[in-house]
C-alpha positions in Angstrom: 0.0 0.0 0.0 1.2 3.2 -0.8 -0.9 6.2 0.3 -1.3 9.5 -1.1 -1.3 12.8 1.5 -4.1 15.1 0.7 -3.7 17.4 -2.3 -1.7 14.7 -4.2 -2.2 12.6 -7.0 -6.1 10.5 -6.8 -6.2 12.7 -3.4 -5.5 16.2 -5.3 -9.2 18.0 -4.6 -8.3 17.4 -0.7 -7.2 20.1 0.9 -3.6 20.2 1.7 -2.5 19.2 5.2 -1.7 22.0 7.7 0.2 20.3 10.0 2.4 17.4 10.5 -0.5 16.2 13.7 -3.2 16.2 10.6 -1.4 14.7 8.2 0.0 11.5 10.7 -4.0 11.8 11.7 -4.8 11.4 8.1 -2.1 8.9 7.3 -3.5 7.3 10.2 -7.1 6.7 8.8 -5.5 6.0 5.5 -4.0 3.1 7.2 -6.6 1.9 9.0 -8.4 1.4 5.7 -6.2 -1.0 4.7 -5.1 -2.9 7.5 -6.0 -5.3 9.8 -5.1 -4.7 13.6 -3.1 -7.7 13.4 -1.1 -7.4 10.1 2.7 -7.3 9.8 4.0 -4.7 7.5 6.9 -1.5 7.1 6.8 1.9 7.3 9.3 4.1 4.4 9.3 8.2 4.5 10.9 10.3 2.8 12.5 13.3 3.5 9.6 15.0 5.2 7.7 11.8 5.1 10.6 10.9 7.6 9.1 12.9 9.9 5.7 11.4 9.3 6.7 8.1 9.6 8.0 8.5 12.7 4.9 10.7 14.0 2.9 7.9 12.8 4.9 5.0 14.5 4.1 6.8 17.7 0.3 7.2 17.0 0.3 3.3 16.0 1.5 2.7 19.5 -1.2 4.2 21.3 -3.7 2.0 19.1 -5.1 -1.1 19.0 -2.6 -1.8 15.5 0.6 -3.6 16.0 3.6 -1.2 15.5 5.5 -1.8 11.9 8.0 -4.9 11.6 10.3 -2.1 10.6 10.6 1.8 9.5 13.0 3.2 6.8 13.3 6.7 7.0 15.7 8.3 4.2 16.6 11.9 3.4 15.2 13.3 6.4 16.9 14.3 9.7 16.1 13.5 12.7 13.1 14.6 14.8 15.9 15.8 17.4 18.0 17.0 14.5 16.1 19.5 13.0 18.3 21.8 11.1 18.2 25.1 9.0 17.8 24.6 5.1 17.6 27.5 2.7 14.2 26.0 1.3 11.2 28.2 3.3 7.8 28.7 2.7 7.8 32.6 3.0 10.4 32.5 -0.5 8.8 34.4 -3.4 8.0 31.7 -6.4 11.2 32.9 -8.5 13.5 32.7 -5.1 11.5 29.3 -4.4 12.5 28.3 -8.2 16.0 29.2 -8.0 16.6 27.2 -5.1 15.0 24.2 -6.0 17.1 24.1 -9.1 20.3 24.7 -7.2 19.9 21.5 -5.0 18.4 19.7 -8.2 14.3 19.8 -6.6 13.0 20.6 -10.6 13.5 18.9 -13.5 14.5 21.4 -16.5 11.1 19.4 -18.0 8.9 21.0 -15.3 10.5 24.4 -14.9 9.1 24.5 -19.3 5.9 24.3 -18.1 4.5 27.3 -16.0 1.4 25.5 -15.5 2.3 22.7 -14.1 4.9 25.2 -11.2 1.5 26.7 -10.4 0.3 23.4 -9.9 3.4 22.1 -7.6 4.7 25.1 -5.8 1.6 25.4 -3.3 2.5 21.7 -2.3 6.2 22.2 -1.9 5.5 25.7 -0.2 3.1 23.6 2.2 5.2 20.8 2.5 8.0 23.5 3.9 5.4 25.0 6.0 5.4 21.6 7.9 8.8 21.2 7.6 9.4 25.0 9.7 7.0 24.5 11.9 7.7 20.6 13.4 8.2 20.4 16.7 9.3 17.4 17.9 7.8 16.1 21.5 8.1 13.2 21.9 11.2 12.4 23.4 10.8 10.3 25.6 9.3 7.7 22.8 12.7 6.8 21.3 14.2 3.7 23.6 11.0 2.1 22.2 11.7 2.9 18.7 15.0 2.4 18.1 15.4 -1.1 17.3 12.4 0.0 14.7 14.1 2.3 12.8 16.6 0.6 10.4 18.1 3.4 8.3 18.2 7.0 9.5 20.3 8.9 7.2 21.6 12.1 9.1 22.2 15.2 6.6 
């Protein structure tokens, strides 16, 4: 299973998510459609779907689901490793542009096509929004996780 966050491909009429706690909510109910409470399977996120992976791992714990055999997490620091990037939401569309070609975030083939930037920019402005605003605290959660979580790549 591979589900879609709101605002993205079969789920693009949604509304975007406006916070990491709603979209691990709605990630959560995504699951839940899927799955039975007994059912082996793996988490994968990446980059800031690292972040809801991990989010979502905790929420599994508090329910009735059992946690995930195992969670791959790539791209994405930390939760307790948060660190400055020089992607942010408040960037004017051209600044947004420039930077996203600079760490290679566009294809040349979507950078032809204005319509299609006016189509992706709100969801990578959003998805930076989440980024800058993540908090993580949970803390306290990570003794249980650890032996969970198989590949954390630190930037």
């Amino acid at each position: 299973m591979c589900p879609e966050y709101p605002g993205r491909g079969r789920r693009f009429t949604n509304p975007l998510a406006n916070s990491i706690d709603a979209l691990t909510n709605d990630m959560m109910n995504e699951l839940q459609e899927v799955l039975k409470e007994d059912d082996d399977y793996h988490l994968f996120g990446h980059s800031l779907g690292g972040i809801v992976a991990y989010e979502l791992t905790l929420q599994i714990q508090q329910s009735p689901y059992k946690t995930p055999q195992s969670v791959f997490i790539s791209s994405s620091h930390a939760p307790n490793k948060r660190e400055e990037t020089s992607l942010k939401s408040h960037l004017s569309d051209s600044e947004l542009i420039t930077t996203l070609k600079q760490i290679g975030g566009l294809k040349q083939e979507a950078l032809n096509h204005p319509e299609l930037l006016e189509l992706v920019l709100p969801i990578i402005r959003a998805d930076l929004t989440l980024n800058e605003h993540y908090q993580n605290q949970k803390k306290h959660h990570y003794p249980a996780l650890l032996p969970r979580f198989m590949a954390w790549m630190i930037l």
